[in-house]
Backbone as a printed PyTorch tensor [residue, N CA C, xyz], in Angstrom:
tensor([[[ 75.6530, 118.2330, 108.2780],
         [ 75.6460, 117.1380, 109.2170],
         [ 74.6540, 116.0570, 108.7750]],

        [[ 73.3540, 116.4200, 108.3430],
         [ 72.5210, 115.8070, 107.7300],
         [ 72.8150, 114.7170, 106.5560]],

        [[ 74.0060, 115.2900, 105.4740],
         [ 74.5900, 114.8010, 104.6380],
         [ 75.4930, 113.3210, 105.2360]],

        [[ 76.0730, 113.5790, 106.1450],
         [ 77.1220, 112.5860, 106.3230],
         [ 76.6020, 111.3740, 107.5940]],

        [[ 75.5840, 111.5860, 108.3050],
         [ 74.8550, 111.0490, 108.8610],
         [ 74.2110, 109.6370, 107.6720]],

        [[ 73.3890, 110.5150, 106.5180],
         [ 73.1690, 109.4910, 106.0180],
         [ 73.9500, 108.7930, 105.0980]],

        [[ 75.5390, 109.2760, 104.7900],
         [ 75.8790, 108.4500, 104.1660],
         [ 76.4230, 107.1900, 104.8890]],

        [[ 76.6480, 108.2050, 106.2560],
         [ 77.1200, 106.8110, 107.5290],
         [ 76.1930, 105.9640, 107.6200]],

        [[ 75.4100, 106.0340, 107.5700],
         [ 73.9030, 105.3950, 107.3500],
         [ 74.4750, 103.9730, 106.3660]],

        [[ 74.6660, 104.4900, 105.4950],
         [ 74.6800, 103.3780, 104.1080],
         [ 76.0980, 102.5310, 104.4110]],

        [[ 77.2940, 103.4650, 105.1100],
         [ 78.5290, 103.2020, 105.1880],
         [ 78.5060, 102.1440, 105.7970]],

        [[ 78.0220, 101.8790, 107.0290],
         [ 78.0560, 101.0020, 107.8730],
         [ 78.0490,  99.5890, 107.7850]],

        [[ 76.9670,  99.0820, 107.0530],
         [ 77.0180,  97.7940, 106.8060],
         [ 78.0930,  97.1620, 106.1840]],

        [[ 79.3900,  97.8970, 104.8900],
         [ 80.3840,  97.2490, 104.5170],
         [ 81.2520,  97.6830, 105.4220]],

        [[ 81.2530,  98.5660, 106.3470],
         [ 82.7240,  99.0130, 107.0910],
         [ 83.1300,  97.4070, 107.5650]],

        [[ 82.0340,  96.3320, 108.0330],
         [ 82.5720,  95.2530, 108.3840],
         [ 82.8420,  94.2360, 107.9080]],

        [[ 83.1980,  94.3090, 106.2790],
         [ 83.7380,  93.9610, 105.1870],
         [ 84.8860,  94.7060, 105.3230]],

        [[ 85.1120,  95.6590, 105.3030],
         [ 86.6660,  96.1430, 105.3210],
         [ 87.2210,  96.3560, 106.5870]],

        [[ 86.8950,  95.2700, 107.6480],
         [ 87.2280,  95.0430, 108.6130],
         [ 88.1710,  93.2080, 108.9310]],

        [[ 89.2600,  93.5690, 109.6050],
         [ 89.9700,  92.1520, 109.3260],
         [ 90.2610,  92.4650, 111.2200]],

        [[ 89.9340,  91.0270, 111.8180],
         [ 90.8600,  90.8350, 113.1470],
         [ 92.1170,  91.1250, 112.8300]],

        [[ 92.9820,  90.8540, 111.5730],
         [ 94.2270,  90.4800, 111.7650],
         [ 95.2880,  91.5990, 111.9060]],

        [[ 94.2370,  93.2830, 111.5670],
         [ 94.5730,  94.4020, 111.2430],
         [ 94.0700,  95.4590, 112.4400]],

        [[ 95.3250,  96.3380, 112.4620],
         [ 94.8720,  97.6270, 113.0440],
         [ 94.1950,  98.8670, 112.9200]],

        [[ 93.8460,  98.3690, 111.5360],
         [ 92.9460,  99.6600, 110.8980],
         [ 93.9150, 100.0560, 109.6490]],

        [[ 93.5340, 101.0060, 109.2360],
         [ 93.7700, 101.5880, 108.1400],
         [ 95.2600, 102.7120, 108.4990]],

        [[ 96.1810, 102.4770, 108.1840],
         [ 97.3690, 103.1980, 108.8640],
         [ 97.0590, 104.8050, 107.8550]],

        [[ 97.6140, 106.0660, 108.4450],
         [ 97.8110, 107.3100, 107.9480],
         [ 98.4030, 107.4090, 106.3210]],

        [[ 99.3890, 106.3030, 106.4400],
         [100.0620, 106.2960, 105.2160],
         [ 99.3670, 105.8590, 104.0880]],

        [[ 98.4600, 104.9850, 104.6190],
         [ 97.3550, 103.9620, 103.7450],
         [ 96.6620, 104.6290, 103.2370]],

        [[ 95.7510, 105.6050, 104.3290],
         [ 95.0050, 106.5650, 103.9380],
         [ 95.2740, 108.0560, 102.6950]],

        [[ 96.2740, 108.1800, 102.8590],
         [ 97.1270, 108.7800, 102.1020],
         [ 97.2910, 108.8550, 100.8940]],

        [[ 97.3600, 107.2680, 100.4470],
         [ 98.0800, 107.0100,  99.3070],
         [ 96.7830, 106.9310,  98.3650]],

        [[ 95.7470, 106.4570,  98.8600],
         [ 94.6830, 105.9840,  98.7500],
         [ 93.4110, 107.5750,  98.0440]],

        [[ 94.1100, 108.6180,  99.2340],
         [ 93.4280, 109.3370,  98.3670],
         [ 93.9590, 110.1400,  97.6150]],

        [[ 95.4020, 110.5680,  97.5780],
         [ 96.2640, 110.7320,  96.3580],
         [ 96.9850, 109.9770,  95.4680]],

        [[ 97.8630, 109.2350,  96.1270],
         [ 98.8810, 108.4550,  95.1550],
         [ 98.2010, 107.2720,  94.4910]],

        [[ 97.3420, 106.6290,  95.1090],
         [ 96.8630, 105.6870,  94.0650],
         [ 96.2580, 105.9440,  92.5590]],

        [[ 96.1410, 107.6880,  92.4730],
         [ 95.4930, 108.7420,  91.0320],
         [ 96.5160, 107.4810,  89.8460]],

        [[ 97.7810, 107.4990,  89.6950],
         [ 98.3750, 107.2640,  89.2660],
         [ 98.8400, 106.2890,  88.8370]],

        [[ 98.5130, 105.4180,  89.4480],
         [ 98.1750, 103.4980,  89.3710],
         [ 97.0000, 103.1940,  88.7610]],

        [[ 95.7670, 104.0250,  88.7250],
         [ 94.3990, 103.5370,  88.6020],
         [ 94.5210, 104.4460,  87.2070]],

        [[ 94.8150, 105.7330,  87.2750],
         [ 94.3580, 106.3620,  85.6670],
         [ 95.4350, 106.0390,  84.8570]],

        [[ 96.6060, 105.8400,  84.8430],
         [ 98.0560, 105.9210,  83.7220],
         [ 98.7370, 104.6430,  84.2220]],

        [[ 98.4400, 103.9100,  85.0530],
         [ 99.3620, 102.3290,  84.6810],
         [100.1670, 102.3590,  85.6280]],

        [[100.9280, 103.4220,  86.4310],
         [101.9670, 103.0110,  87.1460],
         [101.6810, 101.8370,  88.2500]],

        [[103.2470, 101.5640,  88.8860],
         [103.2900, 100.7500,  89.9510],
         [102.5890, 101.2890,  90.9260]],

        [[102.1900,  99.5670,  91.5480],
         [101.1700, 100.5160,  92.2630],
         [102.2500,  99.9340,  93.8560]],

        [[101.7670, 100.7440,  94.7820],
         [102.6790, 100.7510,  96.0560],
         [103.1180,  99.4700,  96.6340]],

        [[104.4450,  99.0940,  97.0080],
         [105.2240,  98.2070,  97.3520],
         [104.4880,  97.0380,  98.3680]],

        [[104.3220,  96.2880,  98.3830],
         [103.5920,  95.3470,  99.3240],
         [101.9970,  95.4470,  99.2760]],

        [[101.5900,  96.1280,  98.4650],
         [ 99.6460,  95.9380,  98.2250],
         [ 99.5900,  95.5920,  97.0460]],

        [[ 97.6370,  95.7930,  97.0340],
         [ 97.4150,  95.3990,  95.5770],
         [ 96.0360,  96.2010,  96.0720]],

        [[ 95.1580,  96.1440,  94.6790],
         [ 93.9110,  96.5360,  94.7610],
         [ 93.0840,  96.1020,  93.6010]],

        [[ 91.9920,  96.3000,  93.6680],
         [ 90.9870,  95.3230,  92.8540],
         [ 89.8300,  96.1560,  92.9760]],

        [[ 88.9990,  96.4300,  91.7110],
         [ 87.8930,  97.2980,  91.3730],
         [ 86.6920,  96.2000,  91.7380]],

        [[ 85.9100,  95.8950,  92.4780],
         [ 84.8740,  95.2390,  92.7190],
         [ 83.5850,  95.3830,  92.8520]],

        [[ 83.6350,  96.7260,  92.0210],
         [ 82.0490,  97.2340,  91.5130],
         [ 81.8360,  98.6500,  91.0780]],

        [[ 80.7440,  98.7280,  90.1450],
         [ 81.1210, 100.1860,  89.8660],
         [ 79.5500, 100.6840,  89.2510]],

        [[ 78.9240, 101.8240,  89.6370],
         [ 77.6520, 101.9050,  90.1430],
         [ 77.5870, 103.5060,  89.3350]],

        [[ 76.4650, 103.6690,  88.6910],
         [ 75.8750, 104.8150,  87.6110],
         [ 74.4640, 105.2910,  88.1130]],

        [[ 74.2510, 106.4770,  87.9390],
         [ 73.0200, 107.1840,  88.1340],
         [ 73.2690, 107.9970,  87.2050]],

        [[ 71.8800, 108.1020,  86.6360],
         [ 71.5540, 109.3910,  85.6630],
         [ 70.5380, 110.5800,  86.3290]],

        [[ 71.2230, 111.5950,  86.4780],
         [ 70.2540, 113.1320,  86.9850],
         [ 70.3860, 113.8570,  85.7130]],

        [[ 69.8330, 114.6710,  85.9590],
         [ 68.8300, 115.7390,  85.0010],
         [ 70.2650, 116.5410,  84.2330]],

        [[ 71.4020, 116.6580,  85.0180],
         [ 72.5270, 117.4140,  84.7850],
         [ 73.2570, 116.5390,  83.8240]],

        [[ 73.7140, 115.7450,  84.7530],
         [ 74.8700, 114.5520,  84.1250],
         [ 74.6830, 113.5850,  84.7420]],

        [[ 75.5880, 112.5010,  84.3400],
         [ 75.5240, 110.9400,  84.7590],
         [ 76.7790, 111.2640,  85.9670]],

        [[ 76.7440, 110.1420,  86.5620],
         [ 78.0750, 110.2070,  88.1340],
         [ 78.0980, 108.7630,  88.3080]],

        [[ 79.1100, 108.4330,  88.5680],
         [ 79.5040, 106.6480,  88.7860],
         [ 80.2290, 106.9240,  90.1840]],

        [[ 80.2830, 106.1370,  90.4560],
         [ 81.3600, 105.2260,  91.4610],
         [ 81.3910, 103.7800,  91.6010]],

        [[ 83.0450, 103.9910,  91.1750],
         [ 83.6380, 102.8020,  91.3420],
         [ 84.2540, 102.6300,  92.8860]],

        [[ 84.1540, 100.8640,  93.3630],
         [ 84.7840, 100.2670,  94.4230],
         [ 85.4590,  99.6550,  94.7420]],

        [[ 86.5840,  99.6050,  94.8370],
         [ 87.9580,  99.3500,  94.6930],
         [ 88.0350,  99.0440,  96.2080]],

        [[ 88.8860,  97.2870,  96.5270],
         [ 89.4030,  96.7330,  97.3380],
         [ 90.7450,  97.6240,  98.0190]],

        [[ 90.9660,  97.3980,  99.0560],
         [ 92.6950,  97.6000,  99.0090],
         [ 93.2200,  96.7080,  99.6190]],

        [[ 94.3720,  95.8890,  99.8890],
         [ 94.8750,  94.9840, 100.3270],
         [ 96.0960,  94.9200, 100.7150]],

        [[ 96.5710,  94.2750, 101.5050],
         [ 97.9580,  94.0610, 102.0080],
         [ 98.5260,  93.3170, 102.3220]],

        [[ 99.7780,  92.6940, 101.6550],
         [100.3510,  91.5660, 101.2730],
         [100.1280,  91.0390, 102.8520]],

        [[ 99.4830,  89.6320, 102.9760],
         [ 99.8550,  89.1840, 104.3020],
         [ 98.4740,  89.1170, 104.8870]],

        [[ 97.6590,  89.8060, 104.5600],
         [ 96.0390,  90.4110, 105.1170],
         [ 95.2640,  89.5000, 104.3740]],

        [[ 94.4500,  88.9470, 105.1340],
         [ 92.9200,  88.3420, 104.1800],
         [ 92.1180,  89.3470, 103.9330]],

        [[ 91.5660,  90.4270, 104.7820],
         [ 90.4930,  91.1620, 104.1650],
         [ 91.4570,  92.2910, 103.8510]],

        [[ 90.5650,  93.5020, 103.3650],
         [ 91.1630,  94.7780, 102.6410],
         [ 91.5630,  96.0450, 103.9550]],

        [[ 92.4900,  96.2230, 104.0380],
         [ 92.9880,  97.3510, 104.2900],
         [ 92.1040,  98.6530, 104.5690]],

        [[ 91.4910,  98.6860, 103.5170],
         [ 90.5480,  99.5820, 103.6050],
         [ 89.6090,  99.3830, 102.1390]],

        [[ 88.5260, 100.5490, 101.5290],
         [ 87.8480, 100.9520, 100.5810],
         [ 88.4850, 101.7900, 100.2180]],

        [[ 88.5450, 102.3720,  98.3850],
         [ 88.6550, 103.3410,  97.7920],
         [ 87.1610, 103.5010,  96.9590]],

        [[ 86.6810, 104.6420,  96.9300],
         [ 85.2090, 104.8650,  96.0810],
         [ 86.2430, 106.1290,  95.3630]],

        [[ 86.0930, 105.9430,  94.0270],
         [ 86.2930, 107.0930,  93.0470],
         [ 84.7570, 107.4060,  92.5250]],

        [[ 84.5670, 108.5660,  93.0000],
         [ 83.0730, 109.5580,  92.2570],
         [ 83.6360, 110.3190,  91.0650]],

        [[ 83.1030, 110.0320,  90.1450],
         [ 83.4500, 110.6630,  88.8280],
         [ 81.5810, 111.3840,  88.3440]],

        [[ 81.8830, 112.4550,  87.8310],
         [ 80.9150, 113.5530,  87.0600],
         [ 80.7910, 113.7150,  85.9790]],

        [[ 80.3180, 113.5180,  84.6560],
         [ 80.4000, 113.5010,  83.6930],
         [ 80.9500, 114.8930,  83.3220]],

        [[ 81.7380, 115.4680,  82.8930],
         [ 82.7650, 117.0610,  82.9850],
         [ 83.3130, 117.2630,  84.0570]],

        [[ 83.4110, 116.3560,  84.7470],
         [ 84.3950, 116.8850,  85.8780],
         [ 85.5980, 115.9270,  86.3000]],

        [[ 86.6290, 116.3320,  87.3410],
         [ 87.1570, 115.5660,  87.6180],
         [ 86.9440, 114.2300,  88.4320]],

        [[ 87.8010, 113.4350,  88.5430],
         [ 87.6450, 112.4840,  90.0210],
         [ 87.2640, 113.0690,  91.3610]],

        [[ 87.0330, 112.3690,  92.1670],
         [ 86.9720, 112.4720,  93.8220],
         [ 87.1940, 111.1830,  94.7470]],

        [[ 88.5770, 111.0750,  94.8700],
         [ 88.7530, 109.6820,  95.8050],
         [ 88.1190, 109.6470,  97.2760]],

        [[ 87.7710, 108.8980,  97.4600],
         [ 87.1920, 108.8540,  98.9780],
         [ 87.8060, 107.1890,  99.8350]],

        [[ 88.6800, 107.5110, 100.8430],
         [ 89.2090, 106.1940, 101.6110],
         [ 87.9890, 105.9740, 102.4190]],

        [[ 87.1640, 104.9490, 102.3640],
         [ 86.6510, 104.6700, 103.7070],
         [ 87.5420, 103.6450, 104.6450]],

        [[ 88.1840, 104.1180, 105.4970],
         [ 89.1730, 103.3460, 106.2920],
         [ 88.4960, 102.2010, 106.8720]],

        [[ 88.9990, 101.3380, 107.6850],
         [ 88.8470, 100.0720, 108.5160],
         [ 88.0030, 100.5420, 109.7610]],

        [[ 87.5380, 100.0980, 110.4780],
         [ 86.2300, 100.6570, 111.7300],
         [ 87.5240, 101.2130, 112.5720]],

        [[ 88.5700, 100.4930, 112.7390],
         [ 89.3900, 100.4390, 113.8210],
         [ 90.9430, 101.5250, 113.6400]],

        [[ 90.5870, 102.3170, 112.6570],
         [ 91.3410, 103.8680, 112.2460],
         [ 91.6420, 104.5910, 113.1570]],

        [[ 92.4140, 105.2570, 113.1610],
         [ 92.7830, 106.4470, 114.2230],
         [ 91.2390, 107.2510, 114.0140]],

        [[ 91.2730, 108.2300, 115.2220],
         [ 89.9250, 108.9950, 114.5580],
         [ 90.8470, 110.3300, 113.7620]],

        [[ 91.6660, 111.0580, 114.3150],
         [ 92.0100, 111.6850, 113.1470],
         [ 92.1360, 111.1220, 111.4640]],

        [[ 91.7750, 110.1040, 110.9510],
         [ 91.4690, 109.4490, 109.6520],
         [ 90.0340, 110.1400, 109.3610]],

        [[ 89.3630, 109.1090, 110.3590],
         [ 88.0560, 109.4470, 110.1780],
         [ 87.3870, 110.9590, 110.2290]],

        [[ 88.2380, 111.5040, 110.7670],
         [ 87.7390, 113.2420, 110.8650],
         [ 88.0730, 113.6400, 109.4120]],

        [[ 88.7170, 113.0760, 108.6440],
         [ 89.1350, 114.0140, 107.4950],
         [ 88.6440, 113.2340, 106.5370]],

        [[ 88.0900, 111.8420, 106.8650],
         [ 87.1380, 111.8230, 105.4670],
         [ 85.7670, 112.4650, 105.7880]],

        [[ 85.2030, 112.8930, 106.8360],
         [ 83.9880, 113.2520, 107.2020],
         [ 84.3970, 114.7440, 106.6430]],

        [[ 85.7950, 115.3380, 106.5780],
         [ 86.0600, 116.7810, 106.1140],
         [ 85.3720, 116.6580, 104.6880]],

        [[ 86.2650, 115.7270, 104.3880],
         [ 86.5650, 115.9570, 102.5640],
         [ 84.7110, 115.1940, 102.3490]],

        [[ 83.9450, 114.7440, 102.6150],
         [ 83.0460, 114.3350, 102.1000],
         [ 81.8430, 115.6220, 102.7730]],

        [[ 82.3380, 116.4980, 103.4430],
         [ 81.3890, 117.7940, 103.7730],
         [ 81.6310, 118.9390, 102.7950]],

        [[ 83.0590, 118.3850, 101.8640],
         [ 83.0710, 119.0070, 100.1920],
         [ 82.2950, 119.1830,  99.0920]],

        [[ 81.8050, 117.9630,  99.6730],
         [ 80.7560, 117.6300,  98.0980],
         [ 79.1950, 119.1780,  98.3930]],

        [[ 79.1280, 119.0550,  97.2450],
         [ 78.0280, 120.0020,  97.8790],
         [ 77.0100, 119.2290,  96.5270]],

        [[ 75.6880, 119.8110,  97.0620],
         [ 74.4050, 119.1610,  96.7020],
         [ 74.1900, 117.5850,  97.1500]],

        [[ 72.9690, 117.0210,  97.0010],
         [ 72.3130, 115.5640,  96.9910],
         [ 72.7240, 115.0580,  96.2050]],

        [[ 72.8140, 115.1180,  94.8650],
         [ 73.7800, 113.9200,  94.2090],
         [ 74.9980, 112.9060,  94.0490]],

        [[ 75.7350, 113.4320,  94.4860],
         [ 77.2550, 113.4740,  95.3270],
         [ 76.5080, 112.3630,  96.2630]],

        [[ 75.7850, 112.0680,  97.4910],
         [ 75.7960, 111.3130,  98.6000],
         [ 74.7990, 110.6750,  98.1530]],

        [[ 73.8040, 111.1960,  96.9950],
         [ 72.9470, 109.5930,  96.4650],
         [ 74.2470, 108.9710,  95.9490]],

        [[ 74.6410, 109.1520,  94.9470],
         [ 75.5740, 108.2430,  94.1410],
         [ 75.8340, 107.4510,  94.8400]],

        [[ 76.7290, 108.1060,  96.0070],
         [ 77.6360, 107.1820,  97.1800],
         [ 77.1860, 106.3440,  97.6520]],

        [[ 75.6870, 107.1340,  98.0100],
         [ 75.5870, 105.8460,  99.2000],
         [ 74.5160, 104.6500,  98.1490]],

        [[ 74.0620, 105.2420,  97.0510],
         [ 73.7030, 103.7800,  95.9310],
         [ 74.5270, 103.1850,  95.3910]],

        [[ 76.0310, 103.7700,  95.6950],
         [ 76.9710, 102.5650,  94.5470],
         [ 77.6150, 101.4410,  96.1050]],

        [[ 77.6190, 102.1520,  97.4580],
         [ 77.6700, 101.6630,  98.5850],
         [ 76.2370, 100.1150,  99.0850]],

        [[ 75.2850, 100.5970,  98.5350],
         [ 74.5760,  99.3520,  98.6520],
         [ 74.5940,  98.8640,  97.7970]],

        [[ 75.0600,  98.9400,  96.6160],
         [ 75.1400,  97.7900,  95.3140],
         [ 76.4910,  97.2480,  95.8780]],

        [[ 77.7160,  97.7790,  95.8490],
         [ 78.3810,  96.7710,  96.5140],
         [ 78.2470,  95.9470,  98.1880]],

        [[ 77.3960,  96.3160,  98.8980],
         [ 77.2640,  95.5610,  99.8620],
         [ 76.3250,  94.3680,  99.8160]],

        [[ 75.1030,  94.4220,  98.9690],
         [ 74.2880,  93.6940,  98.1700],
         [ 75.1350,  92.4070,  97.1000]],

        [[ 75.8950,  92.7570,  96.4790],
         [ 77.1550,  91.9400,  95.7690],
         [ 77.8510,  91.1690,  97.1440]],

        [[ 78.4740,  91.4730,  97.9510],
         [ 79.0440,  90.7930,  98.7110],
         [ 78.5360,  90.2080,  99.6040]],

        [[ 77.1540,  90.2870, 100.2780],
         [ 76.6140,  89.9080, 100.3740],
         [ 76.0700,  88.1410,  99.5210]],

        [[ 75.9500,  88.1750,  98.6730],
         [ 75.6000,  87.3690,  97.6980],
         [ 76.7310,  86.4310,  97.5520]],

        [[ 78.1940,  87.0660,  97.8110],
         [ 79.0990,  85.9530,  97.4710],
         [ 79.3150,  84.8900,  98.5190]]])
C-alpha cells in the first residue's frame, strides 16, 4: 500500500495533463490495448489501432547497483481529442522484459483504476516505483516548461 500511495503521489500532478473536458476518460478498450496490443506497434512496426495515434514524449534512466531501468512516456490520442486519451509508461530492466503501465484519464471507470493499482502491486522491490515515479516527474517537469 505504501508502494502505490507514493507513486500516486508523483502520479497526480500529470493525471491533469492526461485529462481533456472533451473526454470521458479512458474507455476499457483503450485501456486494453494500451497495455497489450499496443506491444506490437511500439516493438515490430505494426499498425497501430484505427482512429489513434501515439507519441513517445520522454524517456527517463536510472542506474542501481543491479542494472539500469528506463521508462519511456508515450502520449495516447484520439482522432478528434486535443489532449491524450490516456498515458502509456513502458518500464524496461536491463535482462528483462517490458512492463506496460496505462495511467488512464482522472475520469476512468474505477474498475480501470483498480487494475492498474493491481498490476503495479506486481512490481516488487523500490526500484520499479523509483524509476516510475522519476521518469513521472521528468515528464511533468518537461510539460510543464512547454
Amino acid at each position: 500500500m505504501k508502494k502505490l500511495f507514493t507513486l500516486l503521489l508523483f502520479c497526480l500532478p500529470i493525471l491533469g495533463i492526461a485529462q481533456s473536458i472533451d473526454s470521458t476518460g479512458t474507455t476499457l478498450e483503450e485501456y486494453k490495448y494500451l497495455t497489450s496490443g499496443v506491444k506490437g506497434y511500439i516493438d515490430n512496426g505494426l499498425d497501430m489501432k484505427s482512429g489513434y495515434s501515439i507519441s513517445e514524449v520522454s524517456s527517463s534512466t536510472l542506474n542501481f547497483s543491479d542494472a539500469s531501468r528506463t521508462v519511456r512516456v508515450y502520449k495516447f490520442f484520439k482522432k478528434g481529442y486535443k489532449n491524450p486519451k490516456a498515458l502509456l509508461l513502458i518500464y524496461s530492466k536491463v535482462g528483462s522484459g517490458d512492463f506496460y503501465i496505462c495511467v488512464p484519464q482522472k475520469y476512468s471507470d474505477d474498475s480501470i483504476w483498480k487494475d492498474v493499482f493491481k498490476k503495479l502491486n506486481t512490481l516488487t522491490g523500490s526500484e520499479p516505483l523509483m524509476t516510475l515515479a522519476y521518469s513521472l516527474m521528468v515528464f511533468n517537469s518537461e510539460e510543464i516548461v512547454k
